[in-house]
N, C-alpha and C positions, 0 to 999 in steps of 0.2 A: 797457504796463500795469505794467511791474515799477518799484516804486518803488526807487530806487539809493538816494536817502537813507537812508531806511528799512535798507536790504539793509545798507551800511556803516556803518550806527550798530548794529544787533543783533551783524555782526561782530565790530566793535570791542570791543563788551562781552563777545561769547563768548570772545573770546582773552583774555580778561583772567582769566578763572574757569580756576583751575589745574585742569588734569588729564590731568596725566600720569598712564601706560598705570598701572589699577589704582588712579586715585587719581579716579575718572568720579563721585564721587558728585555733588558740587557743579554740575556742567555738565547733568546727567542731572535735577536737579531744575527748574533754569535751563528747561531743554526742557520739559518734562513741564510746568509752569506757563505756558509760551507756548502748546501746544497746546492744552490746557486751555482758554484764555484766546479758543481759535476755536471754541469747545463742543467740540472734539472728544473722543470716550474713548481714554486711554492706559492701557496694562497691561505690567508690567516683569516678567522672570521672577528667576530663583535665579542666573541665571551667578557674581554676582561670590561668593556662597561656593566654586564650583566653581575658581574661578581666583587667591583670595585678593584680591576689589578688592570695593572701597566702594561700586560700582555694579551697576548690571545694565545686560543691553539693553533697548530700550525700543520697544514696538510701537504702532501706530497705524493704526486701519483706519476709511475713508474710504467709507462705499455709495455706491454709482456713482447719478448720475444718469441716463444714457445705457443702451445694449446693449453699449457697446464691455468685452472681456475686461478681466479688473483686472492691473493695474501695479504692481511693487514699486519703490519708489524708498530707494536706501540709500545709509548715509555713518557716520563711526566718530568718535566722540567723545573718545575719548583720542590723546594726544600724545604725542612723545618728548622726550625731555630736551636741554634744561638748555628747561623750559614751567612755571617759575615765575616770577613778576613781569612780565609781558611787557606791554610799552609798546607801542602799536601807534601809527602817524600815516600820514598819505596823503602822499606824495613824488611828487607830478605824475601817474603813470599808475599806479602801484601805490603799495600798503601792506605799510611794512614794521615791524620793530620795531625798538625803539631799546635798547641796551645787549647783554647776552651772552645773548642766549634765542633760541630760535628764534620763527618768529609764529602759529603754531599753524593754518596753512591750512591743512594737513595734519592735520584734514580736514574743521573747523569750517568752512570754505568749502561743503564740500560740504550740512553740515548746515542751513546759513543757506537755500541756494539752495533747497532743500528748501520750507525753514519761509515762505519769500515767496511761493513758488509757491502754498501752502496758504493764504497768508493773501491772496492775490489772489482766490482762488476765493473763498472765504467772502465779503469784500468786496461782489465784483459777484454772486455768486449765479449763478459760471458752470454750463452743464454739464458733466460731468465724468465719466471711467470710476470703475469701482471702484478705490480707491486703498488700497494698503498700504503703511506706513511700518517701517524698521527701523533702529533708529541701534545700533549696536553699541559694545560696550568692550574692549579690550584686542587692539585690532588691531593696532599695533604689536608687535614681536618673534614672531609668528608667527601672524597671524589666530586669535587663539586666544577672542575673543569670540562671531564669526560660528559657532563650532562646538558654542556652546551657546545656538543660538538652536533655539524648539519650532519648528521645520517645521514641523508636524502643525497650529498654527494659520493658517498661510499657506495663502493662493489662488492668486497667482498664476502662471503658468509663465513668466513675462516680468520682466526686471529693470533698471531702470540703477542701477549702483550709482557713485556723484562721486567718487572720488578717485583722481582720475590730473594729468599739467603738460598745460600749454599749455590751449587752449582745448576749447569742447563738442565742436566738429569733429573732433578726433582720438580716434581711439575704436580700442578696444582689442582685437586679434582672438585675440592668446593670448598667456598670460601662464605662466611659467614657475613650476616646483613648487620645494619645499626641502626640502631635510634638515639638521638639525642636528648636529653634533658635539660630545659633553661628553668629553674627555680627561683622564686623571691618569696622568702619567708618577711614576714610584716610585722613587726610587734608593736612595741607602745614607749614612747620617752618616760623617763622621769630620774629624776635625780637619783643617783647610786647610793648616796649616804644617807639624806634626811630622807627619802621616800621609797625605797625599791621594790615594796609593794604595790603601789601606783602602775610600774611599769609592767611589759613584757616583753622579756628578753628572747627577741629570734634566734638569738645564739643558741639561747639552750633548748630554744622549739628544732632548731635547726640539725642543731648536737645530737640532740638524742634521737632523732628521725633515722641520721644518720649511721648512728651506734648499733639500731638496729633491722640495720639492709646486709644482705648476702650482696655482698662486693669481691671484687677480683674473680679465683676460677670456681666459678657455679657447680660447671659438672663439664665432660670431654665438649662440648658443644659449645657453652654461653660462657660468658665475661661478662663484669659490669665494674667501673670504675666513676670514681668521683674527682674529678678534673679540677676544679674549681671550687673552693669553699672562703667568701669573701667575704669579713666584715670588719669597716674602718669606724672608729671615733673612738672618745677619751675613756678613761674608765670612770671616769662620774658620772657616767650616762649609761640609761641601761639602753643596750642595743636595739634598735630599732628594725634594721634592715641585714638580712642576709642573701647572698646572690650564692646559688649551687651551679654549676654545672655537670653534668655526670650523664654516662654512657651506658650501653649494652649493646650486646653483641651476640648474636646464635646463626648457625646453621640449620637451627631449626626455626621457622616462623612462627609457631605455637608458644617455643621458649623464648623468642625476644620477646615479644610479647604482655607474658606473664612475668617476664623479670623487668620489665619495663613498669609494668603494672604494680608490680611488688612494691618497687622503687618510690611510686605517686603515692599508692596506699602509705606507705610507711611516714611521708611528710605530710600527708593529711591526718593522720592520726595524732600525730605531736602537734602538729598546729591546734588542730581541736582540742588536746590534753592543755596545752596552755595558753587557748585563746588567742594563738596570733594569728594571720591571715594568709593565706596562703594562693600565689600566683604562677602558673605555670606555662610552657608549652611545649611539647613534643614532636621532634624532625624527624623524620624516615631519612635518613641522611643516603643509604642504597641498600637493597635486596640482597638475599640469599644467592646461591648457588648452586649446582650440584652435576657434576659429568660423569658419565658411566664412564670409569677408568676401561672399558674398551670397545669407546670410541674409536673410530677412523681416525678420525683426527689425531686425538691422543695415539693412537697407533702409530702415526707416521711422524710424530714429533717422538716416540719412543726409539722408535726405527733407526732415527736418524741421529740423538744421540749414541746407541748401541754402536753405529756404525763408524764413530769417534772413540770409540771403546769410553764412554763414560755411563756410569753409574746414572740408572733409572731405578726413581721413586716415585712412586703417586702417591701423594699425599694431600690431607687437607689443611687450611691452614686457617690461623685464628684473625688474622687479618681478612680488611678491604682490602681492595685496588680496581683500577680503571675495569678493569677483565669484569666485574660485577654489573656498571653500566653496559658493557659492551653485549652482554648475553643477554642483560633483559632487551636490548634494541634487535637481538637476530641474529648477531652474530656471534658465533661460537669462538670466544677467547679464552685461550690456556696462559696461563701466568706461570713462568720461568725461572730460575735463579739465576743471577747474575754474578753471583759472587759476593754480594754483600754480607757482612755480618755487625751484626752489637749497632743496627739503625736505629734512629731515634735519641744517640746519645754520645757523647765526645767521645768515647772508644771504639767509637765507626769505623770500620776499616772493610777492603777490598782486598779478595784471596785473586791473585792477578791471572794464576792458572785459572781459576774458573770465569774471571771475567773475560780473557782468550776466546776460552772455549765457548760464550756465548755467545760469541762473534760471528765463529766455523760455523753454529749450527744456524745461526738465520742466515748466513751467506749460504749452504745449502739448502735451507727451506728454497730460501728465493729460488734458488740454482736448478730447482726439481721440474 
């Protein structure tokens, strides 16, 4: 039933509408006019004053034709960078872009799959459960759209929400929390030649704090990464100020925690070793996860790729996504593959069979 032409002509075009994290207005109206365009009613809330972007989230609710419970189906409209100009073309089994951008699957795939699943229903005048739509903005850098969406208008207690790699078959049983680190190391001026014992240098308070952190992969569970490592002025001057930002990540709350911990400890220690000053503060950017791979749910999202003859995985994954707000608010959301692969960097690309197939399987979720 899923038309592919259709599916990679609307993608095409959605990746070409810039919108990067905070920049969702243009993409967000794109939607909002497609929907529309199937009669459906859409209603947008206030997020993007809450978060400083040009958009909001964007809801859509679908009355069941059927008795079957309503289904949320989600996916996030903003991108990461370098998501302007983006040339997309089909290269045999995927779609990738062409020059320095990424291709914006992430998570415009998701969104598509979404918008064909809806537009097949209308089409043929399937029947269908109660359907709830929620495209979100500024999920990128810490699901920070999905946290000002109105719950209080939502139904249902069931979710998939598109964006994860590989195909619909792999499906997502826990997904690990974050914290943020914002760091300014403080030191002292003084001239670099005639005085540089006078001064203290944040660099090397900051350097070596750094030198010695367990960074990248911890253990099977945590990550932690240093994002940011900032300091400007001349070399005649011993550095005054260093800005860090750095990350952690576990599925286990104990382990973000203590690596989060690890992290502070290690810049307070060099600060104190060389007297510079040390300012900090720490985000809970979103929560852990964890689903017993045999769930109902997950059961019937198993079921129903098997029944497309595709390969089911459970698996956990080292990533956020929206699916993390959605669980701690009640409702139970599984996070899906779309098809994406190599996200986060200009050899972005879209395996087209699996983006297809993530189409069929929320067009029969709905269809159930």
């Amino acid at each position: 039933m899923i038309n592919k032409e259709r599916m990679l002509n609307t993608f095409m075009e959605y990746v070409k509408i810039e919108s990067e994290t905070k920049n969702e207005k243009a993409i967000g109206e794109r939607i909002i006019a497609d929907l529309k365009e199937l009669g459906l009613e859409v209603y947008t809330d206030n997020a993007g004053k809450k978060l400083n972007s040009n958009g909001n989230n964007i809801y859509c609710y679908v009355p069941g034709t059927t008795e079957s419970e309503a289904m949320l189906f989600s996916a996030h409209m903003d991108t990461v960078t370098p998501g302007a100009g983006i040339e997309p073309y089909v290269d045999g089994d995927y779609i990738k872009s062409k020059g320095d951008t990424i291709l914006g699957g992430d998570d415009k795939s998701g969104v598509v799959a979404i918008l064909e699943a809806l537009r097949i229903i209308k089409e043929q005048n399937l029947p269908h459960r109660p359907i709830e739509i929620v495209f979100t903005i500024c999920e990128e850098g810490g699901v920070n759209g999905v946290k000002e969406v109105e719950f209080q208008r939502l139904k249902a207690k069931k979710g998939i929400v598109l964006d994860s790699g590989k195909g619909p078959g792999h499906i997502i049983t826990e997904a690990p929390g974050q914290t943020r680190i914002y760091a300014e190391v403080h030191g002292k001026t003084a001239h670099a030649g005639a005085c540089p014992e006078a001064g203290i240098s944040a660099i090397m308070a900051a350097a070596e704090a750094v030198s010695t952190m367990k960074l990248l992969r911890i253990d099977s569970e945590t990550t932690a990464n240093i994002g940011t490592f900032k300091a400007e002025g001349p070399t005649n001057i011993v550095s005054p100020l260093v800005e860090i930002v750095a990350e952690a990540r576990s599925r286990s709350v104990d382990k973000l925690n203590e690596q989060t911990e690890h992290m502070i400890n290690r810049l307070k220690e060099s600060c104190e070793k060389y007297g510079a000053k040390l300012e900090y503060k720490i985000e809970n950017c979103y929560y852990s996860y964890v689903l017993d791979p045999e769930d109902e749910h997950i059961k019937t999202i198993s079921g129903v790729c098997e029944s497309l003859n595709l390969e089911v995985v459970k698996l956990p994954s080292g990533g956020g996504s929206d699916a993390n707000v959605f669980n701690l608010n009640g409702i139970k959301a599984i996070n899906i593959g779309t098809g994406m692969e190599l996200v986060h960097t200009t050899d972005e690309r879209l395996k087209i069979e699996d983006f297809i197939n993530a189409s069929k399987v929320v067009l029969k979720l709905m269809t159930m």
